[in-house]
Biopython code that builds the backbone (N, CA, C, O; Angstrom):
import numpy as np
from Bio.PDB.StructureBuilder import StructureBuilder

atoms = [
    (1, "UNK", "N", (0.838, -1.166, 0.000)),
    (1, "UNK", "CA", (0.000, 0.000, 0.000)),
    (1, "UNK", "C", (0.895, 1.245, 0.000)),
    (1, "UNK", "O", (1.845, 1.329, 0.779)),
    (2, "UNK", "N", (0.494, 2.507, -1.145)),
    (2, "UNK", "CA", (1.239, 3.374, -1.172)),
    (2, "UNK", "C", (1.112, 4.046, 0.427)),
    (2, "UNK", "O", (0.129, 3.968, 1.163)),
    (3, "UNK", "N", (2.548, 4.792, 0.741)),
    (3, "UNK", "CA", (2.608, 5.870, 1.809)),
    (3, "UNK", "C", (2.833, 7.195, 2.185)),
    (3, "UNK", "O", (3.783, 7.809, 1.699)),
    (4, "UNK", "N", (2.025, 7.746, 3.044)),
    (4, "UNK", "CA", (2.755, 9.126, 2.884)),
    (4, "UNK", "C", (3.408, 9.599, 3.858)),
    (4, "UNK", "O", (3.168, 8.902, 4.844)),
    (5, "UNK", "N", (4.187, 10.513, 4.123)),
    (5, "UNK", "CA", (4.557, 11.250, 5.083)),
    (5, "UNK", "C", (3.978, 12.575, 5.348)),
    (5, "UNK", "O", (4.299, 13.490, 4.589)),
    (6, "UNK", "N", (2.891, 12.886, 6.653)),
    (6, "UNK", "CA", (2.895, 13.974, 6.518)),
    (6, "UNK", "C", (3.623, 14.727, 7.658)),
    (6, "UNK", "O", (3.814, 14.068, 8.680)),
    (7, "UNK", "N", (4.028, 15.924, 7.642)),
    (7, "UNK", "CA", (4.737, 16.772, 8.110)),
    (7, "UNK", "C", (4.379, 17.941, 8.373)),
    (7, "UNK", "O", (3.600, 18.557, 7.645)),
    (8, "UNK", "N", (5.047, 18.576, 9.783)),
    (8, "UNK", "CA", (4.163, 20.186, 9.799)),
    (8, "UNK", "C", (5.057, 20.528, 11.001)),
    (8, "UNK", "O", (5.616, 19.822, 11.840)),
    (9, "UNK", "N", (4.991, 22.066, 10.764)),
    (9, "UNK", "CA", (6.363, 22.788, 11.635)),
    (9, "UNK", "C", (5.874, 23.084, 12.752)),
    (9, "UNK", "O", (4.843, 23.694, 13.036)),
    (10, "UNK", "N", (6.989, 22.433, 13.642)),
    (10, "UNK", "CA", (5.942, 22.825, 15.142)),
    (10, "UNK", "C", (7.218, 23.309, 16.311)),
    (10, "UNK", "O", (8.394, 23.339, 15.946)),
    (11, "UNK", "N", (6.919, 23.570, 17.339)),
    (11, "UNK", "CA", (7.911, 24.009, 18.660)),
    (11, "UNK", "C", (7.989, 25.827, 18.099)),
    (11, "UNK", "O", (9.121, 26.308, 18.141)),
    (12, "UNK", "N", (6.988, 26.649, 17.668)),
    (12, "UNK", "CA", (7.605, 27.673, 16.920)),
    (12, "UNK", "C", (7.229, 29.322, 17.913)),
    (12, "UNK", "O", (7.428, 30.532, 17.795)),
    (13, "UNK", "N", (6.303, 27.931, 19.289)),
    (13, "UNK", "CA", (6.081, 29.538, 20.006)),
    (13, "UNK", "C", (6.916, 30.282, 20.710)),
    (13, "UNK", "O", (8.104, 29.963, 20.755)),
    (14, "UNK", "N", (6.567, 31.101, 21.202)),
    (14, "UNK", "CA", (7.884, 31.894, 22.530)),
    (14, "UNK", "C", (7.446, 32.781, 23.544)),
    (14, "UNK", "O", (7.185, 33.980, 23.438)),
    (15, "UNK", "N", (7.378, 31.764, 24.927)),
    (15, "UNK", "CA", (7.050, 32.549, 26.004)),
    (15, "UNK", "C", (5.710, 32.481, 25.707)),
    (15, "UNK", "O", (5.092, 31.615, 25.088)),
    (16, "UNK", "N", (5.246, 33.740, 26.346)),
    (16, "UNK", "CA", (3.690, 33.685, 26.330)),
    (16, "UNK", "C", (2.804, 33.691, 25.088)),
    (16, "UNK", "O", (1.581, 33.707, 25.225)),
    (17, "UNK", "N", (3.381, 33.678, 23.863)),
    (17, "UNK", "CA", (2.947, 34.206, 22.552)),
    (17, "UNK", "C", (3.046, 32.346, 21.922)),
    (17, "UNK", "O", (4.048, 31.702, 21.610)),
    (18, "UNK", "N", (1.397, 31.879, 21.926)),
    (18, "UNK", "CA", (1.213, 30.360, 21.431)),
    (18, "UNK", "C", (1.082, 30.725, 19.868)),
    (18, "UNK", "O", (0.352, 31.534, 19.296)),
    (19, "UNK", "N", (2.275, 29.631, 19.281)),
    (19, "UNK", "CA", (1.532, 29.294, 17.805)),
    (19, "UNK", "C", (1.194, 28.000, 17.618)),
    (19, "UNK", "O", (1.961, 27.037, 17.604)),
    (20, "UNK", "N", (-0.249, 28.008, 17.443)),
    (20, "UNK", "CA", (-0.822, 26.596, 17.129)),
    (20, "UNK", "C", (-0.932, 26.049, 17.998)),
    (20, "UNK", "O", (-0.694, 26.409, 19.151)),
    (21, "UNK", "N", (-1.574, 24.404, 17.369)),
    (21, "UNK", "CA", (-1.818, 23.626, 19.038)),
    (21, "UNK", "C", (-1.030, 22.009, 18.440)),
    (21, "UNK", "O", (-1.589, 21.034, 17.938)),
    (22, "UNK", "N", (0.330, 22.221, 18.719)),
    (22, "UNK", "CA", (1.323, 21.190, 18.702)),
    (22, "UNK", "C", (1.185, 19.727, 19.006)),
    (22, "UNK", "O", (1.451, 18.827, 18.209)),
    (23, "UNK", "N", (0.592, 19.520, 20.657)),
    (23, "UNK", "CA", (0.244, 18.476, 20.642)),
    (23, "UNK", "C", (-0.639, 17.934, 19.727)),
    (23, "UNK", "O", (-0.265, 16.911, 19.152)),
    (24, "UNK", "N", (-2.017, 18.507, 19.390)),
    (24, "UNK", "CA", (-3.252, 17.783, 18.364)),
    (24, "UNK", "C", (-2.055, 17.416, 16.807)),
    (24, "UNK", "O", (-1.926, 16.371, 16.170)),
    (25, "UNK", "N", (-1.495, 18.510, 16.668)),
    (25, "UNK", "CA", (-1.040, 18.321, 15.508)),
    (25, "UNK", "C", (0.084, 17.000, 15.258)),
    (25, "UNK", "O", (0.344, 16.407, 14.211)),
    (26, "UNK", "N", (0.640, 16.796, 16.677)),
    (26, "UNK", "CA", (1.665, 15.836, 16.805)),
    (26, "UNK", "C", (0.893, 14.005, 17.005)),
    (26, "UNK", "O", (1.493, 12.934, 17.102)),
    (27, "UNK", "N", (-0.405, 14.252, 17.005)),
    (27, "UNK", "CA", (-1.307, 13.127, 16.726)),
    (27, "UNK", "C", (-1.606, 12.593, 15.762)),
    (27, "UNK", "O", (-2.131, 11.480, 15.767)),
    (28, "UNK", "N", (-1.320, 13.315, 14.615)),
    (28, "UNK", "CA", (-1.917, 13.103, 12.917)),
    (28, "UNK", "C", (-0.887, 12.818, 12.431)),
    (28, "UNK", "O", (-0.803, 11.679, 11.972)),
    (29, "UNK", "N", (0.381, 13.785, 12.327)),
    (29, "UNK", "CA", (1.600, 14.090, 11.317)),
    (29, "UNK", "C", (2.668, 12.405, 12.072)),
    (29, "UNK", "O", (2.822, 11.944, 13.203)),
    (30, "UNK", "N", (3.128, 12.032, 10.744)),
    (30, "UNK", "CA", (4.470, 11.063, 10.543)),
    (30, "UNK", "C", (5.536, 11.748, 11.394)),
    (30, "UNK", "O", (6.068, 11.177, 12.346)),
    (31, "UNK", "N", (5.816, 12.939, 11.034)),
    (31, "UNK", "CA", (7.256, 13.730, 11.143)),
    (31, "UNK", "C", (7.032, 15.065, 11.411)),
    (31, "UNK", "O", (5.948, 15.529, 11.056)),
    (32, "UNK", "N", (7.745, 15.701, 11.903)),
    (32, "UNK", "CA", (7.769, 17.063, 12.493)),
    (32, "UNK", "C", (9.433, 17.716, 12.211)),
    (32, "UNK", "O", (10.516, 17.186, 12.459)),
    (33, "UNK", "N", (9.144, 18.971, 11.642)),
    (33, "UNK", "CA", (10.114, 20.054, 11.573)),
    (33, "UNK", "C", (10.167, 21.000, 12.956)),
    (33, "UNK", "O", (9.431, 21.969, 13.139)),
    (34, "UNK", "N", (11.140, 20.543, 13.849)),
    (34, "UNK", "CA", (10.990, 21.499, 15.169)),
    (34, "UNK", "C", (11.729, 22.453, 14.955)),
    (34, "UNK", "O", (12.798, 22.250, 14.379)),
    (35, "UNK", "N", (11.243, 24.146, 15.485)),
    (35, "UNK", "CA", (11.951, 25.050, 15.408)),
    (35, "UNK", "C", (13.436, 24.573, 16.109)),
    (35, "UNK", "O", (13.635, 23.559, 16.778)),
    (36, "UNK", "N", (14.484, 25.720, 15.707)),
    (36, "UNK", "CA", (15.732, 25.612, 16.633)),
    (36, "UNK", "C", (15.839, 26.863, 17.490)),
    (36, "UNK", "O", (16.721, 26.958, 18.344)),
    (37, "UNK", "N", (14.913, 27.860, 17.261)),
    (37, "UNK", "CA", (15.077, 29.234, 18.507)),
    (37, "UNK", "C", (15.873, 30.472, 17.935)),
    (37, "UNK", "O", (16.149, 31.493, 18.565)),
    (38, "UNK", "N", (16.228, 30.154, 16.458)),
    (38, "UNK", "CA", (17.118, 31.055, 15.855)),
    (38, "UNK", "C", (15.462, 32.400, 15.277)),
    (38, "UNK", "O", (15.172, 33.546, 15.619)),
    (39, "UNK", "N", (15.015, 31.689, 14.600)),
    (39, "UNK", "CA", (13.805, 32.862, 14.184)),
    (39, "UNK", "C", (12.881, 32.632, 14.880)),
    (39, "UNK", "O", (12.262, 33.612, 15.296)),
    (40, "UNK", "N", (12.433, 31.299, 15.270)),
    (40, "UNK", "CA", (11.263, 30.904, 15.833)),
    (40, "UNK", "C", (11.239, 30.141, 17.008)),
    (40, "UNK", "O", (12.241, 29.426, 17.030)),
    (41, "UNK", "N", (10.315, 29.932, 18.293)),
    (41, "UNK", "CA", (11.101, 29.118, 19.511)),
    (41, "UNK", "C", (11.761, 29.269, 20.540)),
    (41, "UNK", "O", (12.899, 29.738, 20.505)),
    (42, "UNK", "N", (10.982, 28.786, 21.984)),
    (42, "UNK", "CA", (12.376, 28.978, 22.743)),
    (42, "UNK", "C", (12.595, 28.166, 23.550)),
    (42, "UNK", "O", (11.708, 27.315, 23.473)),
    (43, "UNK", "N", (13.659, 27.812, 24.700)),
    (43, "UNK", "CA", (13.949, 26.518, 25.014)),
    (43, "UNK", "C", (12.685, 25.941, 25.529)),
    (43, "UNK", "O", (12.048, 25.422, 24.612)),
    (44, "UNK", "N", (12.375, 25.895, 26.146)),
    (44, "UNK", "CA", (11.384, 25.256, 27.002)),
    (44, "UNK", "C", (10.091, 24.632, 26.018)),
    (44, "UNK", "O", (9.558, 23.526, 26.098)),
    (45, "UNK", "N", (9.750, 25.960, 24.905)),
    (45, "UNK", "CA", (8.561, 25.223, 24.111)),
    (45, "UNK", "C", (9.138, 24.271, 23.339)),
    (45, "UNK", "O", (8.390, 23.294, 23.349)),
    (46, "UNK", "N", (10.313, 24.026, 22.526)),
    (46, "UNK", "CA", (11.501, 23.658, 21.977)),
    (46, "UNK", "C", (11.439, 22.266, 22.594)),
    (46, "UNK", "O", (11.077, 21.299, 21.923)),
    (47, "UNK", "N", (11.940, 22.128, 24.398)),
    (47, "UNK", "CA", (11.224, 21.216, 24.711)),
    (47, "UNK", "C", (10.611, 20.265, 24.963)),
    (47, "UNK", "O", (10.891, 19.076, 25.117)),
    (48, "UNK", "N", (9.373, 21.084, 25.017)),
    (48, "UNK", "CA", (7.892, 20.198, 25.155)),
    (48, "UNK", "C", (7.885, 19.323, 24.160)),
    (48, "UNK", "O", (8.005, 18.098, 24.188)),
    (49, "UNK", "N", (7.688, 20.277, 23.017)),
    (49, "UNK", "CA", (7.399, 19.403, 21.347)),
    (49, "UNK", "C", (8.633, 18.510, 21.145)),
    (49, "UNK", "O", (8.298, 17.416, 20.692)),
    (50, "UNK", "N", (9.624, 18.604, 21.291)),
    (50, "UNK", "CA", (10.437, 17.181, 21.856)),
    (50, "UNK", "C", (9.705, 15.933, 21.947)),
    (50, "UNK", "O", (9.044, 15.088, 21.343)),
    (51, "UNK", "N", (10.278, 16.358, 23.217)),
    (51, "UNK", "CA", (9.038, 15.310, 24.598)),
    (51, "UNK", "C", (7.844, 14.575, 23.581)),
    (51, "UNK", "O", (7.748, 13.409, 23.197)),
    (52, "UNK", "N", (6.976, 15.790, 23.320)),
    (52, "UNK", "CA", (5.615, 15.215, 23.106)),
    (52, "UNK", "C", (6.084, 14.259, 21.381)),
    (52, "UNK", "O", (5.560, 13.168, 21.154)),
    (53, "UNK", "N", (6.724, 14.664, 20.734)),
    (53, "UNK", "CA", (7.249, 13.760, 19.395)),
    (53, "UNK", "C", (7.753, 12.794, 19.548)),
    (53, "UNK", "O", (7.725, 11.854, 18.754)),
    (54, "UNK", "N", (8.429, 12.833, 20.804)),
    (54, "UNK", "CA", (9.496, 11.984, 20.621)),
    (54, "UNK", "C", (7.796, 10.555, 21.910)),
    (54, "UNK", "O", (7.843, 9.361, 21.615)),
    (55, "UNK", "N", (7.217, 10.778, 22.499)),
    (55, "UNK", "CA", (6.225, 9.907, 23.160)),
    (55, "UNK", "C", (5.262, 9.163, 22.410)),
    (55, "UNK", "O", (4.749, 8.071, 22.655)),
    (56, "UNK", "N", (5.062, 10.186, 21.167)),
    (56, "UNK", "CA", (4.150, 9.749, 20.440)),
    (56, "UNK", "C", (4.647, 9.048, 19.205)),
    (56, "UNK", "O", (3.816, 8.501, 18.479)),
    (57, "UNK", "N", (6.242, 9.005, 18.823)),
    (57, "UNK", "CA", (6.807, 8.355, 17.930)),
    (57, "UNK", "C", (7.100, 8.944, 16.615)),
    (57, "UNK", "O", (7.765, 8.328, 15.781)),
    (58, "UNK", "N", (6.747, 9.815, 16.459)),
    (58, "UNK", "CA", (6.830, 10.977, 15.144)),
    (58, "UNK", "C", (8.345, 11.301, 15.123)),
    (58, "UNK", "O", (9.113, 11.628, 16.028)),
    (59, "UNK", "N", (8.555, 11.073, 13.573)),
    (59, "UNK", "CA", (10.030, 11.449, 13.327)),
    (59, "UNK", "C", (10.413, 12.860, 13.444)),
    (59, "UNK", "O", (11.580, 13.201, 13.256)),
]
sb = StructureBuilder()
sb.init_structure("model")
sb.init_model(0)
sb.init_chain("A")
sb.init_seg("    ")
for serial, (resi, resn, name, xyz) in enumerate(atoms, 1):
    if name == "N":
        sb.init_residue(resn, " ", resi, " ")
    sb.init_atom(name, np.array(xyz, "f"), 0.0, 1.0, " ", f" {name:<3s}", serial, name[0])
structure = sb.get_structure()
């Protein structure tokens, strides 16, 4: 059976300022592009979305 990968950029909030809702999104998607904190991101949300990718098995 053909496959896909889907993918979507996440870890990109900072501090009090949320983008998106990471976990739901980290339920659907194969793989994840995590920010690195250079434009987008900061440690702690950086993180979470870790954590939560790396629990749920997403590349």
């Amino acid at each position: 059976m053909p496959a896909i990968d889907l993918n979507s950029d996440l870890g990109e909030s900072f501090g009090a300022w949320s983008m998106g809702d990471d976990e739901a999104i980290l339920d659907v998607v194969s793989s994840a592009n995590v920010a690195c904190g250079f434009h987008a991101g900061d440690p702690a949300g950086i993180l979470r979305t870790l954590e939560a990718a790396a629990a749920r098995g997403v590349a």
